[in-house]
PAMI-10539 format. One line per field, with one value per residue: residue number from 1; residue in three letters; x, y, z of N, C-alpha, C, CB in turn. Coordinates in steps of 0.02 Angstrom, whole numbers, padded with zeros to 5 digits, m for minus. Glycine has a CB too. Example, Ala and Ser with C-alpha at 12.3 -4.5 7.8 and 13.67 -1.06 7.14 Angstrom:
% residues 2
num <- c(1/2)
residuo <- c(ALA/SER)
n_u <- c(00660/00642)
n_v <- c(m00284/m00112)
n_w <- c(00390/00354)
ca_u <- c(00615/00684)
ca_v <- c(m00225/m00053)
ca_w <- c(00390/00357)
c_u <- c(00660/00645)
c_v <- c(m00165/00002)
c_w <- c(00390/00394)
cb_u <- c(00565/00704)
cb_v <- c(m00224/m00030)
cb_w <- c(00452/00286)
This chain:
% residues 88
num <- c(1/2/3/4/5/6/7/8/9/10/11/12/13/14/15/16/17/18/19/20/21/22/23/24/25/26/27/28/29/30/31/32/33/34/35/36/37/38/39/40/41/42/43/44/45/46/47/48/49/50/51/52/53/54/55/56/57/58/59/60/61/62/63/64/65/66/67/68/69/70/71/72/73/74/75/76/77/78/79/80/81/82/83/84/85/86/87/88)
residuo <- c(UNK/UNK/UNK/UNK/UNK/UNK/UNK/UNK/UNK/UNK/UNK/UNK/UNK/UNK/UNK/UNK/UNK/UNK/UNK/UNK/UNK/UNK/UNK/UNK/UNK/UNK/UNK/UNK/UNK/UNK/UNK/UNK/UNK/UNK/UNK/UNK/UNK/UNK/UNK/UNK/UNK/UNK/UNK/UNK/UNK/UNK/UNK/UNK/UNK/UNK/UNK/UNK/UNK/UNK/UNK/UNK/UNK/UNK/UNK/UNK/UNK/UNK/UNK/UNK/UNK/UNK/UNK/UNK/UNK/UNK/UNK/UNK/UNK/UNK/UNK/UNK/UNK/UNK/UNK/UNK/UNK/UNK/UNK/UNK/UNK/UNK/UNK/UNK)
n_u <- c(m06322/m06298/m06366/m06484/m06520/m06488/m06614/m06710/m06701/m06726/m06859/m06954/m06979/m06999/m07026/m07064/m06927/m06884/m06988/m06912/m06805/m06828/m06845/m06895/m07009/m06990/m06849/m06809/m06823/m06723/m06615/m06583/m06601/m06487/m06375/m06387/m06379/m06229/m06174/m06191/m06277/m06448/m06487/m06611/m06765/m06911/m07095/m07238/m07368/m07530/m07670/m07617/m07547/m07389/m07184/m07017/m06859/m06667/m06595/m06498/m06376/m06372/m06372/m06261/m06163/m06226/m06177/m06052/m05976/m06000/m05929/m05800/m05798/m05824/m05680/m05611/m05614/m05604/m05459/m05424/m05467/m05357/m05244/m05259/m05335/m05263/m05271/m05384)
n_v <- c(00241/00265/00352/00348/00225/00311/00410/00310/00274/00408/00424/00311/00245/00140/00179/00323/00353/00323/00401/00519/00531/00508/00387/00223/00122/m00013/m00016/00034/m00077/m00167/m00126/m00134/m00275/m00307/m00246/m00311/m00453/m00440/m00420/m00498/m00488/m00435/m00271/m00190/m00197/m00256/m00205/m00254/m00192/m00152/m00143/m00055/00015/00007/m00020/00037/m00001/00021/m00119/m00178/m00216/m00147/m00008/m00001/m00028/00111/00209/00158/00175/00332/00381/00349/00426/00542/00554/00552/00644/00765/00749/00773/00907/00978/00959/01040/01157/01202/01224/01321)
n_w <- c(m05405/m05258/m05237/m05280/m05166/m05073/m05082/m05052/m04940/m04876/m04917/m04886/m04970/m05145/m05244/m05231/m05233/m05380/m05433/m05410/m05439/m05581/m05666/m05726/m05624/m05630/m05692/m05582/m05496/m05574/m05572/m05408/m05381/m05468/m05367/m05264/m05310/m05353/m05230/m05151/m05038/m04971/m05005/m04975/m04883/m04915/m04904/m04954/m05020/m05007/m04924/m04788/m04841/m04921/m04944/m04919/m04866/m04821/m04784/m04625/m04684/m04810/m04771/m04695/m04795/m04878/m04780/m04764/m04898/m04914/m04814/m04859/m04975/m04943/m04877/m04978/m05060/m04948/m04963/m05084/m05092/m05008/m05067/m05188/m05140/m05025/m04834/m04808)
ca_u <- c(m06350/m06303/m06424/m06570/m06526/m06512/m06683/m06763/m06700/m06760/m06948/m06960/m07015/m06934/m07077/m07059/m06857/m06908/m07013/m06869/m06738/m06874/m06824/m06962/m07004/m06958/m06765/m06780/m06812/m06669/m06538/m06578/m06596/m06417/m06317/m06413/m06328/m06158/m06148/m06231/m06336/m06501/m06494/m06668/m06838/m06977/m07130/m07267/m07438/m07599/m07720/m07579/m07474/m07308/m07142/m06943/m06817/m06632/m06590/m06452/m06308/m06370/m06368/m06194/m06145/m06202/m06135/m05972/m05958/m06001/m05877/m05745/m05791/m05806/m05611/m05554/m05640/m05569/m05390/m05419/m05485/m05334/m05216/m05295/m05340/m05245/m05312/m05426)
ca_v <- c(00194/00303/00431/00292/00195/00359/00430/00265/00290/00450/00437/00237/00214/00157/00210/00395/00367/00306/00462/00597/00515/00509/00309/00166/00086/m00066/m00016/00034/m00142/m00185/m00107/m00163/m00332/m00314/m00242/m00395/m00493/m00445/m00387/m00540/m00474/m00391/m00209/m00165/m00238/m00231/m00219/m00271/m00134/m00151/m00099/m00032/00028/m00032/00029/m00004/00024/m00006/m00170/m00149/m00242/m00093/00044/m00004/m00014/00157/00246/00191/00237/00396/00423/00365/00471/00603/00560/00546/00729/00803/00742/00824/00985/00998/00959/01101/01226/01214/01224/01360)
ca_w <- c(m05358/m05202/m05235/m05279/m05105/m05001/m05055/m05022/m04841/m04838/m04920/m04884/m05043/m05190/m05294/m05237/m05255/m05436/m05480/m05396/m05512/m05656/m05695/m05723/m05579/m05648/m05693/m05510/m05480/m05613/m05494/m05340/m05388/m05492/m05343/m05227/m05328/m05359/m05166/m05097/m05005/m04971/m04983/m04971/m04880/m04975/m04865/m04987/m05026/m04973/m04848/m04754/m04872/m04947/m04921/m04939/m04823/m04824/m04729/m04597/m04734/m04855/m04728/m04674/m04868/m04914/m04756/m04777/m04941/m04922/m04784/m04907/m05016/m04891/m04868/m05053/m05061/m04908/m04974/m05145/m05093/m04971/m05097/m05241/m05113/m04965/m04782/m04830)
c_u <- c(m06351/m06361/m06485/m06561/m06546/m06576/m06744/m06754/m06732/m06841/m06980/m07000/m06977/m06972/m07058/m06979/m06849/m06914/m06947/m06815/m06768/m06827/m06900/m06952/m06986/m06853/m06740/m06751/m06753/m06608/m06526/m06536/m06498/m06351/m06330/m06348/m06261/m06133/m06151/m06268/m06380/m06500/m06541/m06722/m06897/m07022/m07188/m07344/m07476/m07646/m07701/m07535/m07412/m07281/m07075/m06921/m06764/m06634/m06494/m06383/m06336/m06368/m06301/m06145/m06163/m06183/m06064/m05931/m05980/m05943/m05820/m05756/m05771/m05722/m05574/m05565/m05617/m05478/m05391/m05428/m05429/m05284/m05207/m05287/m05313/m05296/m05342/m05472)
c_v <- c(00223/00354/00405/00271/00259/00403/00354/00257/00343/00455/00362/00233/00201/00157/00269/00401/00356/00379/00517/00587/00514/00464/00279/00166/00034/m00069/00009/m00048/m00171/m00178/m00130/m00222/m00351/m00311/m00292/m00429/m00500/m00412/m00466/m00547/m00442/m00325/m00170/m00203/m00220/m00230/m00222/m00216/m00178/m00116/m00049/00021/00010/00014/00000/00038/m00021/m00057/m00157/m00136/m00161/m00007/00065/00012/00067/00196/00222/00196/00269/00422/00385/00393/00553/00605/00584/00658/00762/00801/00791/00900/01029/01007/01009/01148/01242/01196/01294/01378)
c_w <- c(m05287/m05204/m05231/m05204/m05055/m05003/m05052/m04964/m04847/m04846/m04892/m04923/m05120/m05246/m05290/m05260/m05352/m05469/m05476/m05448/m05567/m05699/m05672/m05669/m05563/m05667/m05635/m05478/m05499/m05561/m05437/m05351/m05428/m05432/m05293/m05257/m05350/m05271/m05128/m05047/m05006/m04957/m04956/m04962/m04891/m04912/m04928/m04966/m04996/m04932/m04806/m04784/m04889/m04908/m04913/m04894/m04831/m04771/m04688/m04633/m04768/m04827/m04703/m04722/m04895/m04855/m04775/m04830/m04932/m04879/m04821/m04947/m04995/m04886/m04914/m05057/m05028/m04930/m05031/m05142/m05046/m05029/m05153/m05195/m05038/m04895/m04770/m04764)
cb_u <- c(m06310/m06239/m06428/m06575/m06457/m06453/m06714/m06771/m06621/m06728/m06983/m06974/m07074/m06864/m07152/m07082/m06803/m06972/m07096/m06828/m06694/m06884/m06740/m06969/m07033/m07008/m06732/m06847/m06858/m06663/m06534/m06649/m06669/m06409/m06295/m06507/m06344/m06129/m06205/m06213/m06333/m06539/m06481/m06674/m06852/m07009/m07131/m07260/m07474/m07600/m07736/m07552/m07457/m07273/m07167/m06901/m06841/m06593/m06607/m06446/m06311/m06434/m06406/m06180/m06189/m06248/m06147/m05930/m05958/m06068/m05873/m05715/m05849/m05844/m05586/m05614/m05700/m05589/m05362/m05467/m05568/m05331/m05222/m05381/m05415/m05229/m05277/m05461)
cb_v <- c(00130/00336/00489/00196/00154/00417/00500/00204/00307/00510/00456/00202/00268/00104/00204/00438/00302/00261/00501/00613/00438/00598/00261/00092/00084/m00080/00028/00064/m00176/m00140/m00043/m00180/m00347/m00252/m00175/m00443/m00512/m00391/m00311/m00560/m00465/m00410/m00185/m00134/m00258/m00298/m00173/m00347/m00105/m00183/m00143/m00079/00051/m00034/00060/m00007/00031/00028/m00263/m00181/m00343/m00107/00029/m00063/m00071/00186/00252/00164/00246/00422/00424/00327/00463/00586/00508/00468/00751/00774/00665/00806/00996/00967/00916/01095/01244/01281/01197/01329)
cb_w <- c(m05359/m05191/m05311/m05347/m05085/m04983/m05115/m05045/m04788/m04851/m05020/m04828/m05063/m05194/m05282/m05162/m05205/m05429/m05446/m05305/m05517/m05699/m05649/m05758/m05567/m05712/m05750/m05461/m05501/m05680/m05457/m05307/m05434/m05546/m05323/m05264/m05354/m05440/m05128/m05079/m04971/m04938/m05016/m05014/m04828/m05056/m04801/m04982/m05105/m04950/m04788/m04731/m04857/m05038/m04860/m05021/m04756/m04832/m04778/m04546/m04800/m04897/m04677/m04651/m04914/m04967/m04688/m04746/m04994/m04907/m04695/m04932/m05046/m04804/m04856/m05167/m05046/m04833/m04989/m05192/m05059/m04909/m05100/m05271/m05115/m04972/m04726/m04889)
């Protein structure tokens, strides 16, 4: 799910984040809509196609959600790699 959210920040599309993971577009949809609802909130705003073009972008709640996991992960990781390999 981190990897789907952070390339729909980076292409704003969660069509192109779809194809790079090579998943339906629809079990893209599946996910979203799953962690929506066990988060309670909106991770991602749809901007609807057309004329203009579509296009998804995280919403601030889902922006806030996957930075700071990543910087706990960033932590758990920096602890482990100190612990194995010293201060290298």
């Amino acid at each position: 799910m981190v990897t789907f959210l952070e390339l729909i920040s980076i292409t704003g599309s969660m069509s192109a984040a779809c194809q790079a993971m090579h998943m339906s577009y629809t079990k893209g949809w599946r996910m979203i809509n799953k962690v929506e609802d066990k988060l309670g909130v909106k991770v991602l705003q749809r901007n609807a196609g057309g004329r203009e073009g579509g296009g998804s972008m995280l919403t601030p709640e889902g922006f806030y959600i996957l930075q700071n996991y990543m910087q706990k992960i960033c932590k758990v990781g920096e602890k482990w790699f100190r612990i194995y390999f010293g201060d290298m």
